[in-house]
C-alpha positions in Angstrom: 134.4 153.3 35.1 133.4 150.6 37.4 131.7 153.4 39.6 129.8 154.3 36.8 129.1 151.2 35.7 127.5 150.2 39.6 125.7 153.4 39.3 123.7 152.8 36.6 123.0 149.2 37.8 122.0 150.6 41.0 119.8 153.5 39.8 118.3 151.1 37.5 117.1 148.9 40.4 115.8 151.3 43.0 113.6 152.9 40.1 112.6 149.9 38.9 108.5 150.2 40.6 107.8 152.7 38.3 107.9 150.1 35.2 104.9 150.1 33.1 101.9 147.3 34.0 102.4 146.3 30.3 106.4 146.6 29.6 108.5 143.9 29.5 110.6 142.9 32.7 113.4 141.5 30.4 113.5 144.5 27.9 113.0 147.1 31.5 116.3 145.5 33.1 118.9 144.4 29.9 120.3 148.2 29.7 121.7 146.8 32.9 123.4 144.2 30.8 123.8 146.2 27.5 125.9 148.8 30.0 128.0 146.0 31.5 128.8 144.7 28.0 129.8 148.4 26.1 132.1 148.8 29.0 133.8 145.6 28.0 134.2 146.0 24.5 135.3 149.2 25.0 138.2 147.7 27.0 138.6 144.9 24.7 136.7 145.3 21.7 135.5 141.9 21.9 133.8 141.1 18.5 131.4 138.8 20.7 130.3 141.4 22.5 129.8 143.9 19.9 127.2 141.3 17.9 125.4 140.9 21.5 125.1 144.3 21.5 123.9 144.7 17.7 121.0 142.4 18.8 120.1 144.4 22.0 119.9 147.6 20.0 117.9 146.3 16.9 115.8 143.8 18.7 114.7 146.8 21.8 111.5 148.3 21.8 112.0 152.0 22.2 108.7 152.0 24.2 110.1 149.8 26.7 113.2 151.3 27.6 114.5 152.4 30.8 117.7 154.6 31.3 119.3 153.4 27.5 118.5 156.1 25.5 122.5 157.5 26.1 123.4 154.6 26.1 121.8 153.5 22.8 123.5 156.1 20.9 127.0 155.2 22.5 126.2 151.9 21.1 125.3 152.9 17.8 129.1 154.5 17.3 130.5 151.2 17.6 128.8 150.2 14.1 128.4 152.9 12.1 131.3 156.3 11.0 130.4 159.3 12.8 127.9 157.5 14.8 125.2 156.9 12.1 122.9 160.0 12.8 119.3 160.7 13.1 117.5 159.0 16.0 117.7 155.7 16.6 114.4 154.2 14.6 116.4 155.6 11.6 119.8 154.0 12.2 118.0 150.7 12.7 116.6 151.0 9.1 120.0 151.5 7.7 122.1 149.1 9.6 119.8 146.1 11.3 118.9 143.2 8.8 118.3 139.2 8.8 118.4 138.0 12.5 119.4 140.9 13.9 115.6 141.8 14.8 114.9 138.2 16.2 116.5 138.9 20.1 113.5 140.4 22.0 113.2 140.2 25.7 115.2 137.3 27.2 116.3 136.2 24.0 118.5 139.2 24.2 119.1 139.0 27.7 120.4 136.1 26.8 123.4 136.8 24.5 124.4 139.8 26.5 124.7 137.2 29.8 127.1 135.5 27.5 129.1 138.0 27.4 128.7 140.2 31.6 130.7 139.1 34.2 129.2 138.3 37.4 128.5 141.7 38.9 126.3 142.7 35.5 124.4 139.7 36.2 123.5 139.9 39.1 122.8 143.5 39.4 120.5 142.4 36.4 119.0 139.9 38.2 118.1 142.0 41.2 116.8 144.5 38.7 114.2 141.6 37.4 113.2 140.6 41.2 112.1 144.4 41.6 110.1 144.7 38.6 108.5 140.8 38.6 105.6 140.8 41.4 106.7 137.2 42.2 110.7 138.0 42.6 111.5 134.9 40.4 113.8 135.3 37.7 115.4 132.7 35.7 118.6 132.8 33.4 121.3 130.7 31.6 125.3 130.3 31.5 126.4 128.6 28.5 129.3 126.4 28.7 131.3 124.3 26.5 128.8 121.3 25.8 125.9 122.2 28.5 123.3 125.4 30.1 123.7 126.0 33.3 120.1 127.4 33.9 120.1 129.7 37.4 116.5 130.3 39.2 116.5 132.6 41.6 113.9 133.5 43.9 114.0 136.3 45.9 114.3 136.1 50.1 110.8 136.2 51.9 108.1 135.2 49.7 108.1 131.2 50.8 108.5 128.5 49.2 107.7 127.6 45.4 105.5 124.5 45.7 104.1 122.0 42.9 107.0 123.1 40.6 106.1 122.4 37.1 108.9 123.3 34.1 108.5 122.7 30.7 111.3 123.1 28.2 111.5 122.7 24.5 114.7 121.4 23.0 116.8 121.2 25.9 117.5 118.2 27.9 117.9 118.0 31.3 121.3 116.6 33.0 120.3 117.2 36.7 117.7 116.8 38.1 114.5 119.3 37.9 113.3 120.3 41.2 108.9 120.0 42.4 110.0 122.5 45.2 112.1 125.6 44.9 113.9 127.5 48.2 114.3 131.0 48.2 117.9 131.9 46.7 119.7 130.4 43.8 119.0 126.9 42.3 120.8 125.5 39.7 119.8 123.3 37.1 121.9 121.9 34.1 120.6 121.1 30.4 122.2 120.1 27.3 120.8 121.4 24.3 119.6 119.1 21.9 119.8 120.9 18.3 122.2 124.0 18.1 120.6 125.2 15.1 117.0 125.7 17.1 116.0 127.9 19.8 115.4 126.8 23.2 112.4 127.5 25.6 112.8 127.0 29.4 109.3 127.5 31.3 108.8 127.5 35.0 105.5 127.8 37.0 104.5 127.1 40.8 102.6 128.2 43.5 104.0 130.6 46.6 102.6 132.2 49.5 99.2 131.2 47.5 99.8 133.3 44.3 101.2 131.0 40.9 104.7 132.2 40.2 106.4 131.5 36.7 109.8 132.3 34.7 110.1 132.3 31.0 113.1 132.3 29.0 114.5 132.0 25.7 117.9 130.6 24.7 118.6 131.7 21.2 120.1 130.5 18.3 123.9 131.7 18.4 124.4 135.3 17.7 126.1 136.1 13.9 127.1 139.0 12.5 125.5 140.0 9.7 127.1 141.4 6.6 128.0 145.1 6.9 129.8 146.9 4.5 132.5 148.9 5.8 132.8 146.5 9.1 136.8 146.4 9.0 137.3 150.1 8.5 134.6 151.3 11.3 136.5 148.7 13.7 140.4 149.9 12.8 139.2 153.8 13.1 137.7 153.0 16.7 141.1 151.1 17.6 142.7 154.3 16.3 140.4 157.0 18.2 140.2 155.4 20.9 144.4 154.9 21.1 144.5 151.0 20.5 146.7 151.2 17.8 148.8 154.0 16.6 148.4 155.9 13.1 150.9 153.5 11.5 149.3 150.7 12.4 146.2 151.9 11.4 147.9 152.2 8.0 149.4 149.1 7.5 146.7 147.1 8.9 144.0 149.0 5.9 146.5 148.7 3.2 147.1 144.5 3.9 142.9 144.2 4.4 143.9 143.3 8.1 142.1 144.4 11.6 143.9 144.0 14.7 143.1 141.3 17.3 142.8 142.4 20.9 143.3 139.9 23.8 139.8 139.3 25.1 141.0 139.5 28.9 143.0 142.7 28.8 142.7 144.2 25.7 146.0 144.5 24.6 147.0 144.3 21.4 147.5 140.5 20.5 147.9 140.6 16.8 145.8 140.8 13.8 144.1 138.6 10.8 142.5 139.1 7.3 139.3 141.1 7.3 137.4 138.4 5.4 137.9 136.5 8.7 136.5 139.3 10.7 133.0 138.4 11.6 135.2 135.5 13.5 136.4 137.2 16.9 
């Protein structure tokens, strides 16, 4: 799997000149991260990472994608019985609703970062420096009470001079740099209001050409309501040899799901199916 995995990542990069003038680096490089994340929840199903997937695939413009379209339909199983059907405008009609459509471009980037380990990210991140004529990306880690917002700026364009960043609801806890090195710089924020978006802007001057990041930090991902959740999620434990037929059983006659550990994806227990949209 993890060969696979790299694969992708890898073949997503080295085609990555052949993007479109007009389509979005962001939307281009997060099947990167989408991949990263299936292969997770897959191993763990990780409720968290199934609602940052739901948000990729509703919020994705199908003229923008790169190597997804496989992927997009592996995706869809994971939501709907016998993998919803039709293409995959159709399945978005029946199964996206509220804020499900509202995670374009980093926004979504952003909730499947949340959820990749370090090699998704930063195969992603190369993936963005190939496609972006200035190699700048920028990104954020959330933490317990703080952003830790990562710009990274590829090796041999210079120096970013006259660095100017503007942010809307976030507060900075280090300080903001007026000159950027090639490699990774770090910079910590603390959101002020949780219930708003975010907005982190970046813009200076290297190897006399302006160079800019943009990025979007969401409000947090929540499943919406979707009838049918708990049975979709205790047949995919079952197919996919989680649980055996009579657990299965007991857990659909008692209204339970089981709970999976989120690090090895064992089975660690279970809990009521109104609590579902929890884990």
């Amino acid at each position: 799997m993890k060969k696979a995995l790299m694969l992708l990542a890898t073949t997503s990069c080295l085609s990555a000149p052949a993007i479109a003038a007009d389509t979005d680096p962001y939307e281009y490089c997060n099947d990167i991260l989408a991949q990263g994340v299936f292969d997770n929840y897959n191993r763990t199903m990780n409720f968290n990472s199934k609602v940052a997937l739901k948000k990729w695939l509703c919020s994705s413009d199908e003229s923008s994608s790169n190597a997804g379209g496989n992927l997009k339909f592996s995706v869809m199983k994971i939501f709907s019985l016998g993998g919803g059907g039709g293409n995959v405008k159709s399945w978005k009609r029946q199964h996206c609703e509220g804020s499900d459509y509202e995670y374009e471009g980093s926004g979504s980037s952003h909730v499947l970062i949340q959820q990749a380990n370090d090699t998704i990210v930063n195969a992603w991140s190369s993936c963005m420096k190939e496609v972006k004529r200035d190699n700048l990306v920028c990104y954020a880690k959330e933490t317990d009470d703080s952003l830790l917002m990562t710009v990274d700026l590829e090796y041999g364009i210079g120096n970013i001079e006259n660095v100017e960043i503007n942010s809307t609801n976030l507060t900075a806890l280090t300080s903001e740099p007026t000159r950027i090195r090639p490699g990774e710089k770090r910079i910590r924020y603390q959101k002020d209001n949780e219930r708003r978006e975010g907005y982190f802007d970046l813009n200076g001057e290297a190897d006399y050409i302006d160079v800019s990041c943009s990025y979007t930090i969401p409000k947090k991902p929540v499943a919406e309501n979707n009838e049918g959740a708990c049975e979709v999620f205790r047949l995919q434990a079952l197919s996919d040899g989680m649980i055996s037929p009579r657990d299965y059983q007991h857990y659909r006659d008692n209204a339970m799901v089981p709970l999976f550990d989120n690090r090895t994806g064992h089975l660690a227990g279970y809990y009521r199916c109104s609590r579902f949209n929890e884990y």
